[in-house]
C-alpha positions in Angstrom: 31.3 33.2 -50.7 34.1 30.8 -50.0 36.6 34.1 -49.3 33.6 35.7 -47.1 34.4 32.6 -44.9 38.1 32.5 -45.1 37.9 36.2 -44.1 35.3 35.4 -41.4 37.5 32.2 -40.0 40.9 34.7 -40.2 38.8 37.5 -37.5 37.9 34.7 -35.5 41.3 33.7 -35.3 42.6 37.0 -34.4 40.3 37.5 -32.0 41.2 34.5 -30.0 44.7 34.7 -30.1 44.3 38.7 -28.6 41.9 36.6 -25.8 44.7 34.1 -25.3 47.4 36.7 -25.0 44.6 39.0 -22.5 44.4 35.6 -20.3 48.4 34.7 -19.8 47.9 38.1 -19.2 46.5 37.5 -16.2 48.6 34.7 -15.3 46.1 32.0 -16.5 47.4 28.7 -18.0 45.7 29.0 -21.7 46.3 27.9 -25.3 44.7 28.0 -28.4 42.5 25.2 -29.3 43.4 22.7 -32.9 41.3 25.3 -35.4 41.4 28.6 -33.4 37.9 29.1 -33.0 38.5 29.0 -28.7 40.9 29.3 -26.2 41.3 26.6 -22.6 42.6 28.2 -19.7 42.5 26.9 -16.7 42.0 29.6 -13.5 43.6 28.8 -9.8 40.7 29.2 -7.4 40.8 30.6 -3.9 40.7 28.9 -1.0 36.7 29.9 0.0 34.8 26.8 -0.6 31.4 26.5 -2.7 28.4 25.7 -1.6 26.6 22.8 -2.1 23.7 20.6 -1.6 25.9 18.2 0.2 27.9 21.2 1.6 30.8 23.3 1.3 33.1 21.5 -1.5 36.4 23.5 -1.8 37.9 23.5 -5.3 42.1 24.0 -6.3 41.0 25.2 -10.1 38.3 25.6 -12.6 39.2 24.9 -16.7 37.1 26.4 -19.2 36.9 27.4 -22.9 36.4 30.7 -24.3 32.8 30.9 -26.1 33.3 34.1 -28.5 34.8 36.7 -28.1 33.4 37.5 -24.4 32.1 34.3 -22.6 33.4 31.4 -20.9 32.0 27.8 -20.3 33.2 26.2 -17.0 33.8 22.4 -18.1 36.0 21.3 -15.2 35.4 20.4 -12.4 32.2 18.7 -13.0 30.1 20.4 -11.0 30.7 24.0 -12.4 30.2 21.7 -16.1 26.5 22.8 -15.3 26.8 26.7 -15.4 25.7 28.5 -18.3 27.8 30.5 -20.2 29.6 33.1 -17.9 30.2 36.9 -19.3 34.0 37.8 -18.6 33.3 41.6 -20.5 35.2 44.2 -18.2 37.2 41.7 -16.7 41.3 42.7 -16.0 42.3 40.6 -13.2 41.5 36.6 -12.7 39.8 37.5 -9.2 37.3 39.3 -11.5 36.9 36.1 -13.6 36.5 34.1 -10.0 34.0 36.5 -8.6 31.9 36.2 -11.8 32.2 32.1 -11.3 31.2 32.1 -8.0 28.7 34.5 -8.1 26.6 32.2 -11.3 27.3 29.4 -8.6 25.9 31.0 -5.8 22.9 32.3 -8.6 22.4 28.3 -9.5 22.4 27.5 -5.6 19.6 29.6 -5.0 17.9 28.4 -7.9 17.9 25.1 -7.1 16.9 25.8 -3.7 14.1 28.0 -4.5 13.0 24.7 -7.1 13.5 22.3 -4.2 10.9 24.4 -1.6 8.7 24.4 -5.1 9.0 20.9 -5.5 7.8 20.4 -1.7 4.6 22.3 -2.1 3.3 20.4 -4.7 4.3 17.2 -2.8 7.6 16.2 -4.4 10.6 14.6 -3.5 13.1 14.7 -5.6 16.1 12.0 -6.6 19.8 12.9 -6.5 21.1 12.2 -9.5 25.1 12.4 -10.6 25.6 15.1 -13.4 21.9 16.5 -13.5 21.9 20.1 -13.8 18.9 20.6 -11.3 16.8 18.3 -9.0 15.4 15.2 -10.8 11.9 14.0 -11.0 11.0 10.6 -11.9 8.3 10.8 -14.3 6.2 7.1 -13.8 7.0 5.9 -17.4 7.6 2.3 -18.8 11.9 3.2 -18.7 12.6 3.5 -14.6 15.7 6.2 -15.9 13.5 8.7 -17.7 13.8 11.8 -15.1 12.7 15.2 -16.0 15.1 17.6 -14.5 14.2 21.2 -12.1 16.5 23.9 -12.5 14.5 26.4 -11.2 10.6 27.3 -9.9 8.5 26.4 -12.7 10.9 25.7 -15.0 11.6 21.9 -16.4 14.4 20.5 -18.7 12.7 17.6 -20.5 14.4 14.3 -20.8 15.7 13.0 -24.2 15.0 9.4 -23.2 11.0 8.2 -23.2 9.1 9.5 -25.6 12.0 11.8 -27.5 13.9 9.0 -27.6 16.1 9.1 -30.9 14.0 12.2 -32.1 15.7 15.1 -32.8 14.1 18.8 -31.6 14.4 21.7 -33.9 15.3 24.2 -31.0 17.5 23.4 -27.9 14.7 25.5 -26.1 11.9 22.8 -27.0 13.5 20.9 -24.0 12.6 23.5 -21.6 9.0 23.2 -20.3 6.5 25.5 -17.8 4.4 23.8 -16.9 1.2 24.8 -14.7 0.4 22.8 -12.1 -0.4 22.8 -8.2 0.3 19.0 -7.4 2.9 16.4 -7.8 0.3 14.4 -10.0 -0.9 17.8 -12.4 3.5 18.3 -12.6 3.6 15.0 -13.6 1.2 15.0 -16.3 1.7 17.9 -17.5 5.2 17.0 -18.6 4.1 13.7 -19.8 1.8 15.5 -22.3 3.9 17.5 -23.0 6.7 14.9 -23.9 4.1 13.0 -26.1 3.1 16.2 -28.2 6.6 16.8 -28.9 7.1 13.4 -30.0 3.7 13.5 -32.4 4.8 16.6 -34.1 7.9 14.6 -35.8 5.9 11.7 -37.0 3.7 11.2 -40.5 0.3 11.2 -40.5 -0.1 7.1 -40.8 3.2 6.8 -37.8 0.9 9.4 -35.7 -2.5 7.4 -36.0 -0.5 4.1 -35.0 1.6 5.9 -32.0 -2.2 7.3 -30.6 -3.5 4.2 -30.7 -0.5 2.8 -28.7 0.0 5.2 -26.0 -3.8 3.9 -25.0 -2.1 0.7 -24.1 -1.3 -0.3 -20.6 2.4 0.8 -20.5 2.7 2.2 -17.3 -0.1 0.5 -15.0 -0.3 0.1 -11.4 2.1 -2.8 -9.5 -1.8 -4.8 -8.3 -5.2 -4.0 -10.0 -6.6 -0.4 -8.6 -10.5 -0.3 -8.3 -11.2 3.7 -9.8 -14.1 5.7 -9.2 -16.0 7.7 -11.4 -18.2 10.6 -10.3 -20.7 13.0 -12.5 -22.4 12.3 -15.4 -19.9 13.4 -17.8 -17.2 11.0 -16.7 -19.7 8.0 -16.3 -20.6 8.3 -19.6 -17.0 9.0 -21.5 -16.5 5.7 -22.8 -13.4 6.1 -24.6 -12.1 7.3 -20.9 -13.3 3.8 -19.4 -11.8 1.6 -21.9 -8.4 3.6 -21.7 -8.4 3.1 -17.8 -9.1 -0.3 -18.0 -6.3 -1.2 -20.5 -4.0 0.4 -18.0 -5.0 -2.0 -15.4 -7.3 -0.2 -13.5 -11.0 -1.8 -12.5 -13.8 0.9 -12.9 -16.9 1.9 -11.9 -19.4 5.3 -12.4 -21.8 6.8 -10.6 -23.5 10.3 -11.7 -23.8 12.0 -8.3 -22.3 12.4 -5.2 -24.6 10.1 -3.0 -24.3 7.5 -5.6 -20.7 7.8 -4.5 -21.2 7.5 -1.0 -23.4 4.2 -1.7 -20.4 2.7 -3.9 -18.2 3.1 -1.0 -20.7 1.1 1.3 -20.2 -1.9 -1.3 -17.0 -1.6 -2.4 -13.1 -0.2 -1.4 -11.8 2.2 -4.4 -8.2 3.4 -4.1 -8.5 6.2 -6.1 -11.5 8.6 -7.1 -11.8 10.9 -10.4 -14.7 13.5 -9.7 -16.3 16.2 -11.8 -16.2 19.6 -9.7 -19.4 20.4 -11.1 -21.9 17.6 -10.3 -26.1 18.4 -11.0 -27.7 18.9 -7.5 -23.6 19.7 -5.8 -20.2 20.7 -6.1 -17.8 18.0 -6.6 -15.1 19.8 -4.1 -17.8 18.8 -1.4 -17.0 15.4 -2.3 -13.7 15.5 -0.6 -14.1 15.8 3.0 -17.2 13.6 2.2 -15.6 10.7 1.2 -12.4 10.9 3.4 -14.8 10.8 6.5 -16.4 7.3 5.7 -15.5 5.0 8.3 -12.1 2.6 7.7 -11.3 5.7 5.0 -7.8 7.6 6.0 -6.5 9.4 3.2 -8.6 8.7 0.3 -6.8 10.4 -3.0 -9.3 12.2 -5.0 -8.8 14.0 -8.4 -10.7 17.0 -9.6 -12.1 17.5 -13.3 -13.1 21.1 -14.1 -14.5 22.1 -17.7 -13.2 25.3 -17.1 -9.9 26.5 -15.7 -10.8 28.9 -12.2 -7.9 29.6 -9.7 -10.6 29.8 -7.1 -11.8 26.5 -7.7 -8.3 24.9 -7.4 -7.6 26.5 -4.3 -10.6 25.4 -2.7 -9.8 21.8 -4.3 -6.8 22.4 -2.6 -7.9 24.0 0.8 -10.4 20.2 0.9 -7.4 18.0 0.4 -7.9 17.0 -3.3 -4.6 15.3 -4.2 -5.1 17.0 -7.7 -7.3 19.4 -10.2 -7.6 19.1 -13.4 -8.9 21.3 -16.0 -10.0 21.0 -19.7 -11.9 18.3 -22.4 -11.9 15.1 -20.8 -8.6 13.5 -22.5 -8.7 9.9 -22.2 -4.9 9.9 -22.3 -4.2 12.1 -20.3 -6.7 11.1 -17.0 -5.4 7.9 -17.5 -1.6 9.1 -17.5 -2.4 10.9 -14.3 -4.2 7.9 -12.7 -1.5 5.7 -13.2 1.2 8.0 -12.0 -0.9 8.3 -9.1 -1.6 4.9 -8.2 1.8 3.5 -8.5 3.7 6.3 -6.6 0.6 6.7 -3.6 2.3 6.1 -0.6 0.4 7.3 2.3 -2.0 4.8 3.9 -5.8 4.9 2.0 -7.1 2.9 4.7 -7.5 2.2 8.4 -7.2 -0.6 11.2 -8.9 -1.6 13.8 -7.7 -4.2 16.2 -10.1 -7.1 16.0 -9.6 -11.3 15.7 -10.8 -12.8 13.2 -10.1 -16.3 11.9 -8.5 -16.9 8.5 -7.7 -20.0 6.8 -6.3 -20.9 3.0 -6.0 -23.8 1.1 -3.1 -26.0 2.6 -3.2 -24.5 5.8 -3.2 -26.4 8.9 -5.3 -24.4 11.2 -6.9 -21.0 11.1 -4.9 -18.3 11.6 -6.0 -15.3 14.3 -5.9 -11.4 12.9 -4.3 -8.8 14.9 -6.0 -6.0 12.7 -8.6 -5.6 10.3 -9.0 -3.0 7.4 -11.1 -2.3 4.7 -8.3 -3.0 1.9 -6.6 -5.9 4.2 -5.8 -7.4 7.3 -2.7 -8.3 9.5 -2.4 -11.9 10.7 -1.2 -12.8 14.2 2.4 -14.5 14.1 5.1 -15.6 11.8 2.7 -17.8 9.9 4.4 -19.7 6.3 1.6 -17.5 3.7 1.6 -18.4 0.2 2.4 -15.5 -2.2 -1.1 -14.8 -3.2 -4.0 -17.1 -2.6 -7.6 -17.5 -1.9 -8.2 -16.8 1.7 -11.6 -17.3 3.4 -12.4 -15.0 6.6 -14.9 -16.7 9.4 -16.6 -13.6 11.0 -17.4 -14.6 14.7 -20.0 -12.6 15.6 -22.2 -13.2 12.3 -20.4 -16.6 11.7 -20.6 -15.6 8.0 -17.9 -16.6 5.6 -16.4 -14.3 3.3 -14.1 -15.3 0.1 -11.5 -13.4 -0.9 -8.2 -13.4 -3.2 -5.6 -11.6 -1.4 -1.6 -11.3 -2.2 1.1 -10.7 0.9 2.0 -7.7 1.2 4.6 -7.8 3.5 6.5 -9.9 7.1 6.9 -7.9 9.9 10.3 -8.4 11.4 11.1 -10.9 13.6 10.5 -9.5 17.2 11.8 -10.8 20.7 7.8 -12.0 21.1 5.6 -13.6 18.8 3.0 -11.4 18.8 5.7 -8.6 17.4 5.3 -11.0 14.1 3.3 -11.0 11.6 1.9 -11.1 8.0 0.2 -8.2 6.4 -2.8 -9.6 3.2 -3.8 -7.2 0.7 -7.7 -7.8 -0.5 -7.4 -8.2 -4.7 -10.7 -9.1 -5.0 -13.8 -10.4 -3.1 -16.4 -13.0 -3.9 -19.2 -11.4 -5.3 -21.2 -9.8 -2.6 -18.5 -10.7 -0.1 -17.3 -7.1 0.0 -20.1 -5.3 0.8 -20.2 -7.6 4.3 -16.7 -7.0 4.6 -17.2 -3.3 4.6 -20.6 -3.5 7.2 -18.6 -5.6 9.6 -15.4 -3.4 9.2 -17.8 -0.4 9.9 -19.2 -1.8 12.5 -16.2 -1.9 14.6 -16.3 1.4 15.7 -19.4 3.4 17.1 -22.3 3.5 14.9 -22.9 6.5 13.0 -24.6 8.2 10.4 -22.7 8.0 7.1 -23.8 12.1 6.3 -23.8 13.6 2.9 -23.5 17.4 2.9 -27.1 18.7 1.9 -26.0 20.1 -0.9 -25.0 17.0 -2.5 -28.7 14.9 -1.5 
């Protein structure tokens, strides 16, 4: 065996040294490297720049080593580092060897730019990142820095921090990942799943009970406490699903029916609603444009279960503004993984304002303080008013000269403006006194025209 080798090692050798000789041939710089087993050359490049996300980038020279007998890898300048292996078969001249460069760059471009418009459909913006091969996606985990990475439509290069931290995959292709999904959130999870299967499959039986028992933890949870909806009988009655949400920071509630949801949101704000598509007397997809028209509601994100995977059903989940649709066994995990990716990168605006005065006072306070806008999730006070970080705050309603008690957290100053009322200071509701909400919500609702709060008749 041991002469096979020798044998084997003296052909590679032989081999490289007629590639050496082939690319001085060309008028290449190139050398053997310690061993034999490749060749470094390093090609002058034209003066045409490259393209680039940033925009044309002209380079003097590329470097590369020989990978068999007909293959290159680009490894200098950095940004060519990120080409695959490049076929140099047929090549005589180094023009040849720069055309074949530039045309895998111009291949990548197109890739990433086809990922990029993907990205955007399902509502993704992704970071630059030095030295990624493809657009970077955070992912919402405990470690800020674990990014997936995009190379092209579909396609996903997992990250080796997180969950396959220190683990060791059997094939380099393990790291590549298609997932299906039609949303930012279903992308998300879908990887996170995905990176949490990989890392179960290397553990022992005992390691594997423990790691399933911690990943129900709160390790990602939202920034403040996120009151959660459940719709449909199935999900009100998945325990396991409740608890997992609720170690992850999230307050819960169920209802079984549509209507029932419509009532909840008379009493009470939720941020984010989990639905089953397949509700008894409705469709869960009706739910949508239901709950999004409730007054003081803007853009209300709300997540589709289905038992059963139906492209038509995700489109039309789609089509009513569902922020995501899932489909499957109800996975504690997993709904909670989504949920939480959800409510900590939710930007948009759930609620509305409405301009409307109402007193406010807190403990320490020297007078009331006038708001400039009310909401159902907060309020604006007038003024560059000194607000403690998070307090109890009591609003005096004028009209019904009621009361109402509630712990609220600053969310933000307005800047400083040539006039005071260009000032102010923006309270997020944490949570209400018991039965304080529910008046909250009638006097909120009351600001604008009455009218009917309808449920589609085929959700009554």
């Amino acid at each position: 065996m041991r002469g096979f080798s020798r044998v084997a090692e003296a052909e590679e050798l032989q081999r490289q040294r007629v590639l050496e000789r082939r690319l001085r041939a060309m008028g290449l710089e190139a050398g053997l490297l310690p061993g034999g087993r490749a060749v470094v050359a390093t090609l002058p490049l034209g003066a045409a720049p490259f393209d680039t996300a940033e925009g044309p980038r002209a380079l003097r020279a590329v470097r590369f080593y020989t990978v068999g007998h007909d293959r290159i890898k680009c490894v200098a300048p950095r940004a060519l580092f990120q080409l695959a292996p490049i076929r140099i078969v047929g090549c005589e001249q180094a023009e040849e060897i720069e055309a074949r460069i530039r045309a895998a760059w111009d291949a990548r471009m197109r890739s990433l730019r086809d990922a990029g418009r993907w990205l955007a459909s399902l509502g993704i913006e992704p970071e630059a990142r030095p030295g990624t091969p493809g657009l970077s996606i955070p992912l919402g985990l405990d470690d800020a820095g674990v990014h997936a990475c995009v190379v092209e439509p579909g396609r996903v290069i997992l990250p080796s921090r997180g969950p396959l931290s220190g683990q060791a995959l059997s094939e380099p292709g393990e790291r590549i990942f298609e997932p299906l999904a039609n949303s930012g959130t279903e992308l998300a999870i879908a990887v996170t799943v995905r990176l949490e299967a990989l890392a179960r499959r290397r553990r022992d039986t005992s390691a594997r009970r423990s790691t399933e028992v911690a990943c129900d933890l709160p390790a990602p949870r939202p920034a403040q406490p996120t009151p959660l909806l459940l719709v449909g009988p199935r999900l009100a009655a998945a325990r396991a699903l409740h608890e997992s949400l609720r170690l992850r920071g999230f307050r819960v509630h169920a209802v079984t029916s549509a209507s029932g949801s419509v009532d909840a949101f008379r009493a009470q704000s939720f941020g984010l609603v989990l639905a089953d598509t397949r509700l008894d007397r409705g469709d869960g997809i009706e739910l949508v444009p239901a709950l999004r028209s409730l007054p003081g509601i803007v853009d209300l994100p709300v997540v589709l279960l289905d038992e059963r995977p139906s492209d038509a059903r995700r489109a039309a989940a789609k089509s009513a503004g569902a922020c995501g649709y899932l489909a499957g066994a109800i996975d504690p995990s997993r709904l909670a993984t989504a949920l939480v990716q959800l409510a900590t990168e939710r930007k948009r605006r759930r609620f509305g304002r409405f301009a409307c005065a109402v007193s406010v006072s807190w403990p320490d306070c020297d007078k009331p303080v006038a708001t400039a806008e009310i909401g159902r999730g907060g309020c604006l006070l007038r003024g560059a008013v000194p607000t403690p970080p998070r307090a109890r705050y009591a609003l005096h309603l004028p009209e019904t000269r009621l009361t109402l008690r509630v712990e609220a957290e600053m969310a933000y100053r307005l800047r400083e403006g040539p006039d005071w009322s260009a000032d102010g200071v923006g309270l997020r509701f944490v949570t209400f006194e018991p039965g304080a909400e529910s008046e909250w919500i009638d006097y909120v609702t009351r600001l604008r025209e009455p009218e009917k709060l309808d449920v589609p008749a085929s959700m009554e």
